[in-house]
C-alpha positions as CSV (number, residue, x, y, z in Angstrom):
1,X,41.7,65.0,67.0
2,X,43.3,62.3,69.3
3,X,42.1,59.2,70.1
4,X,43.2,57.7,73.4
5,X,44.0,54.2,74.3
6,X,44.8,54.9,78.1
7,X,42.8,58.1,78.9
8,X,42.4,59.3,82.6
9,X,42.1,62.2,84.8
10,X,45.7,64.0,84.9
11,X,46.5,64.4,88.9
12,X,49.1,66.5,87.7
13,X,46.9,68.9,86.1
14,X,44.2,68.4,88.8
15,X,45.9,71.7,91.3
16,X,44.5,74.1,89.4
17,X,41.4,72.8,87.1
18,X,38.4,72.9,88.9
19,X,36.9,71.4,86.3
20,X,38.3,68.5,86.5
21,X,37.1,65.1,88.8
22,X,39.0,62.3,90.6
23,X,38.8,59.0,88.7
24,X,41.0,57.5,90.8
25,X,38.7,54.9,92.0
26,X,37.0,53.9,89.1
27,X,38.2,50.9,86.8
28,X,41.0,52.5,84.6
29,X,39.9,50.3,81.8
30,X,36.7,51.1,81.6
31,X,37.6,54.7,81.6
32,X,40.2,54.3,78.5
33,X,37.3,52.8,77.1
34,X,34.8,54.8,77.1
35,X,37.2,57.6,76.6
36,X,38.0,56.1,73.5
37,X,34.3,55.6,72.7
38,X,33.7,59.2,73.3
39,X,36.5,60.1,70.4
40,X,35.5,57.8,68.2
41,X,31.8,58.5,67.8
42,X,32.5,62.5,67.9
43,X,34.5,62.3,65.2
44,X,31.8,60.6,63.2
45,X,29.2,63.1,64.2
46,X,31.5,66.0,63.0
47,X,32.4,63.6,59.6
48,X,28.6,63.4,59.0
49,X,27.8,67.0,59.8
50,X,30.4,67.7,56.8
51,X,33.9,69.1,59.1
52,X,37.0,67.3,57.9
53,X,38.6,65.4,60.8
54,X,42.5,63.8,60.9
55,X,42.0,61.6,63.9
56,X,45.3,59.9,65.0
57,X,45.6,57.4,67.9
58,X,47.1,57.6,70.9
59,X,48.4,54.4,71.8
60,X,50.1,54.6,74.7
61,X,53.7,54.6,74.2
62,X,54.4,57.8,76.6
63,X,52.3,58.6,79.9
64,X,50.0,61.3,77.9
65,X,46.9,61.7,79.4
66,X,45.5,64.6,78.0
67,X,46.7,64.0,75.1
68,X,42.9,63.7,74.0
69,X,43.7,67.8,74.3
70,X,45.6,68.8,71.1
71,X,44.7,72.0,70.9
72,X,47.1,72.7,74.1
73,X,50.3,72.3,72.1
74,X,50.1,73.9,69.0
75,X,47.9,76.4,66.6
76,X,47.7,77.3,62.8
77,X,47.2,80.3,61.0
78,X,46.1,81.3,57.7
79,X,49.6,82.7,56.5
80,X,51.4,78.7,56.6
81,X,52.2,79.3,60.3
82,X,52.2,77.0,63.3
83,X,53.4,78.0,66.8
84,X,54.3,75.5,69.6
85,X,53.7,76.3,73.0
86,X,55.0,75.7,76.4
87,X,52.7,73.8,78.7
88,X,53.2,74.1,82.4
89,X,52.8,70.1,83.3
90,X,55.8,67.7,82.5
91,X,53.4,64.7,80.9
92,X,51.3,67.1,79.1
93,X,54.8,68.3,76.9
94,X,55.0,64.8,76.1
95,X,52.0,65.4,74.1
96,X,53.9,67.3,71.1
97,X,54.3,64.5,68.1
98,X,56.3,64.9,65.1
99,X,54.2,62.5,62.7
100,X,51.7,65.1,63.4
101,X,54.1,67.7,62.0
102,X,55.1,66.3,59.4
103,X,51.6,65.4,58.4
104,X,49.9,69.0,58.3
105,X,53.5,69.5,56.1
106,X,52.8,67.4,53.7
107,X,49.1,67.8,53.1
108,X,49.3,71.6,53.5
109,X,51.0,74.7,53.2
110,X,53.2,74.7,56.7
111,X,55.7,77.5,55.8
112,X,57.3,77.7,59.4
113,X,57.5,76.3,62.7
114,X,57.8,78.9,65.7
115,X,58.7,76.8,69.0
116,X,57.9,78.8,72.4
117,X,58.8,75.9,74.1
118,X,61.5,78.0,76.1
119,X,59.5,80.1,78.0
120,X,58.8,76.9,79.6
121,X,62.9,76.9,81.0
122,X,61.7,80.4,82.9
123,X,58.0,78.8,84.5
124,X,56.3,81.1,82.1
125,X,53.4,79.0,80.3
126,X,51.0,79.6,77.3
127,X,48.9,76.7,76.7
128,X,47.7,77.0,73.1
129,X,44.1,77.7,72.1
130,X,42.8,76.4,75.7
131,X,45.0,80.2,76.6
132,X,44.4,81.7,74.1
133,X,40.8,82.6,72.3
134,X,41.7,84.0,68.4
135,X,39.2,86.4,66.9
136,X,40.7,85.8,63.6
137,X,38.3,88.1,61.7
138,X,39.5,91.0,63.9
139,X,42.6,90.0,64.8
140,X,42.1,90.3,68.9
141,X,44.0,87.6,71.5
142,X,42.1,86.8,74.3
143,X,43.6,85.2,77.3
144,X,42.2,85.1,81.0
145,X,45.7,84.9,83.0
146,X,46.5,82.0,85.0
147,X,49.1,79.9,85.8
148,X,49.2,78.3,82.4
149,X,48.3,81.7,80.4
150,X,50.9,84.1,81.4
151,X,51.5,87.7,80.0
152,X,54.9,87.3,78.5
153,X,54.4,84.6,76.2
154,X,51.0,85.8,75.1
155,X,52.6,89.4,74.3
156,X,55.2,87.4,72.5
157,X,52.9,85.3,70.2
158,X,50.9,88.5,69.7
159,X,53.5,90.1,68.4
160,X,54.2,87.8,65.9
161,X,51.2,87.0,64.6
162,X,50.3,91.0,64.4
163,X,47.0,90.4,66.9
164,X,45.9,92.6,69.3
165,X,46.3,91.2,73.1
166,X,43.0,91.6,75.4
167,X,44.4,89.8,78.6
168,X,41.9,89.7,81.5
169,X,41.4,88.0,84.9
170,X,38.5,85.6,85.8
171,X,37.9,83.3,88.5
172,X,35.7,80.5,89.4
173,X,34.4,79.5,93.4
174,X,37.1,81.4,94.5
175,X,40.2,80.2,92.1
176,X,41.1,80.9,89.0
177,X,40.2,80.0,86.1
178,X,42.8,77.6,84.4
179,X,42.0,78.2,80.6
180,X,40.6,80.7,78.6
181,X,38.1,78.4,76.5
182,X,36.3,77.1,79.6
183,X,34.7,80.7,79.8
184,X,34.9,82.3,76.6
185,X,34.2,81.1,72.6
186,X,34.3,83.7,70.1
187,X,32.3,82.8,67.1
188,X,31.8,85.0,63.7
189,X,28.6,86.6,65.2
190,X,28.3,85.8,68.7
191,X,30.4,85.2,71.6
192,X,30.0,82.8,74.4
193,X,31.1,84.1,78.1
194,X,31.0,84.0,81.6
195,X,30.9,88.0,82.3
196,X,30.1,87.1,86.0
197,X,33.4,85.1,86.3
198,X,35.5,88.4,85.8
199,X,35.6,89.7,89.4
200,X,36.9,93.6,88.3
201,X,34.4,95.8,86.9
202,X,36.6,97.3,84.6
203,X,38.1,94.4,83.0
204,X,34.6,93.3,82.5
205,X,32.9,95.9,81.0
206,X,36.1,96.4,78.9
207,X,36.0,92.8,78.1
208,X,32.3,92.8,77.0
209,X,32.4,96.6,75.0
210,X,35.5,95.0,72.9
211,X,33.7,91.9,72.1
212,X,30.3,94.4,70.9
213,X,32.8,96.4,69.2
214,X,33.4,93.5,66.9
215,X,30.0,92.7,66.1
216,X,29.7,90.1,68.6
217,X,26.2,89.2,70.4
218,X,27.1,88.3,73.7
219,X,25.6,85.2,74.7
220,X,26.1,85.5,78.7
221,X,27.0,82.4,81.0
222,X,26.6,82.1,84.7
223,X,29.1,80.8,86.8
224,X,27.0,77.2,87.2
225,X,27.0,76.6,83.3
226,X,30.4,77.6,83.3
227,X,31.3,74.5,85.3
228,X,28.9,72.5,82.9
229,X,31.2,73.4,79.8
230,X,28.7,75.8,78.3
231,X,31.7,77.7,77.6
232,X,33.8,75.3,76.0
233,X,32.5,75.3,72.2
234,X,33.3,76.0,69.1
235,X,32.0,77.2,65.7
236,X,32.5,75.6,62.9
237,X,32.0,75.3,58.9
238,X,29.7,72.2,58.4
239,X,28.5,71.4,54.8
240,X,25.0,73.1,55.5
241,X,26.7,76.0,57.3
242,X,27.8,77.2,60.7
243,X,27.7,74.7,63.6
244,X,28.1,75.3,67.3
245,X,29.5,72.0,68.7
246,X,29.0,71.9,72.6
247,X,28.9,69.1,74.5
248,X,25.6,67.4,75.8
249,X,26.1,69.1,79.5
250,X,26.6,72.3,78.3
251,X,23.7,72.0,75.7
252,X,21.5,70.6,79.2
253,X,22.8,74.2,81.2
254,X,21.4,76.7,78.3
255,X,18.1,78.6,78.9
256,X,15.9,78.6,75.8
257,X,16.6,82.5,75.5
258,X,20.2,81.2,74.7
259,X,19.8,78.8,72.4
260,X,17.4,81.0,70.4
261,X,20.2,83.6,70.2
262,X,22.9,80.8,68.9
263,X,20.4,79.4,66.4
264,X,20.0,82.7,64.8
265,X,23.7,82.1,64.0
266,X,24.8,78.5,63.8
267,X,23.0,75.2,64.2
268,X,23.9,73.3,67.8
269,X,25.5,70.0,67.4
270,X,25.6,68.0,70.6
271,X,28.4,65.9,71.8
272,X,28.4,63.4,74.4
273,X,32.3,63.4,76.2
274,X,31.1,62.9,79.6
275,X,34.2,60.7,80.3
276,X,36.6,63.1,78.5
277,X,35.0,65.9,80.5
278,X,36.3,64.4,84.1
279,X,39.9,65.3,82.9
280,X,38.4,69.2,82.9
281,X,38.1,69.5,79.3
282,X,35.3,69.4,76.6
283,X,34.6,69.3,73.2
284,X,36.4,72.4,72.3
285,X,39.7,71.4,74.4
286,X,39.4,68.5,72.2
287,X,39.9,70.1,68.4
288,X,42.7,71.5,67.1
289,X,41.4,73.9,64.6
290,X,43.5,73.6,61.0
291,X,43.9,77.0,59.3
292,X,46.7,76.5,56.7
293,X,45.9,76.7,52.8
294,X,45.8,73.3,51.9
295,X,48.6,72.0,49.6
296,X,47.9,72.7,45.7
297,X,45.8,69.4,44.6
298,X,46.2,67.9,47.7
299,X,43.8,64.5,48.5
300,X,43.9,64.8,52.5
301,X,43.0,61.6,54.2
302,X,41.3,61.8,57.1
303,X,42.4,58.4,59.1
């Protein structure tokens, strides 16, 4: 996770993300602030619920926004790699940081570095995990196409990491949708996804057969708790077991019939971002997910 100093709502990323709200107008200080509230307390929620964090701070030096958005620039895998990516705004590929690097190098079992950065020279974008939604159990690639999650890159990064590539279109009041993990989270046993944003039949029943091919329960999200974040969560290992952790907007937008469904699974742990949420991301957008073996006798410090 990052924590920001000078968080605020991107107007470079603003085009395309209808998710995302106009802060312009509102104190800038007491936006960082909070922002930085926000970080702070969810990573104490996930500490206590037994996830190990590495929070690092984002004080300011470059114009990084959504830096508060790590999962954007780079993913690990279980067999030592880590893949950059190529991110379609000029601030937000300021965001890549080498002490970052070089920690996950020393504390685990990095064993290459594969930059995609260059697609970036040709316009062609892939904007990490908010692109891309891993089945890693499965080995399936989601990715709703956009202009940050385009074909070529995503066929590229399939290819090397042997995964399957289920690329889709979706759309939301009439544009489309900007990331993948606004709409659809994939957990062990359940997915979470917003079938009524995919406006061809096809791709949608294809979409929803492939996930119940997989063992998924589908876990189906209108349009309106799309734009409350419903989609944006992610499972994780807590010390007690599986968590779901969704922010407390999306949590409000659930039905009962929902919830019942993801308890049978994972127990819901609620975040409140609702600063973080008017740069168009939540709490998912906010973790970058560590899959390397951890180095042999390793103490990682979580700062």
């Amino acid at each position: 996770m990052i924590r920001p100093h000078h968080f605020y709502s991107n107007r470079e990323t603003m085009h395309d993300n209808r998710f995302q709200r106009d802060t312009e107008n509102h104190e800038k200080e007491d936006i960082a602030r909070n922002a930085y509230a926000e970080v702070t307390r969810m990573a104490a929620q996930l500490r206590a619920a037994g996830v190990t964090v590495h929070l690092f701070e984002d004080s300011g030096e470059h114009d990084t926004p959504d830096s508060v958005f790590p999962n954007n620039w780079f993913t690990t895998h279980q067999d030592g790699r880590l893949f950059l990516y190529p991110m379609r705004c000029r601030n937000r590929q300021r965001e890549v940081r080498q002490d970052i690097l070089d920690f996950l190098a020393q504390h685990y079992q990095l064993q290459s570095v594969t930059d995609l950065r260059h697609y970036g020279d040709a316009e062609t974008f892939l904007e990490g995990t908010g692109s891309v939604i891993f089945d890693h159990q499965v080995r399936i690639a989601y990715a709703c196409l956009s202009q940050r999650t385009q074909l070529k890159p995503l066929l590229s990064l399939c290819t090397a990491v042997n995964y399957q590539a289920h690329p889709f279109n979706a759309a939301l009041v009439g544009m489309p949708i900007y990331h993948t993990n606004v709409m659809l989270s994939v957990a062990s046993q359940f997915a979470m996804v917003g079938l009524d944003c995919i406006p061809d039949y096809q791709e949608r029943e294809k979409l929803c057969r492939q996930l119940q091919s997989t063992g998924k329960e589908i876990v189906n999200l209108s349009p309106s708790q799309i734009l409350q974040f419903a989609g944006n969560c992610l499972e994780l290992q807590g010390s007690n077991g599986k968590l779901l952790a969704l922010s407390s907007s999306a949590m409000a937008s659930l039905h009962a019939n929902q919830i019942a469904k993801i308890e049978k699974y994972a127990e819901l742990l609620v975040i409140d971002v609702p600063t973080i949420e008017t740069a168009g991301g939540s709490v998912r957008c906010m973790l970058a997910s560590i899959h390397l073996p951890t180095q042999a006798n390793a103490a990682i410090q979580s700062n």
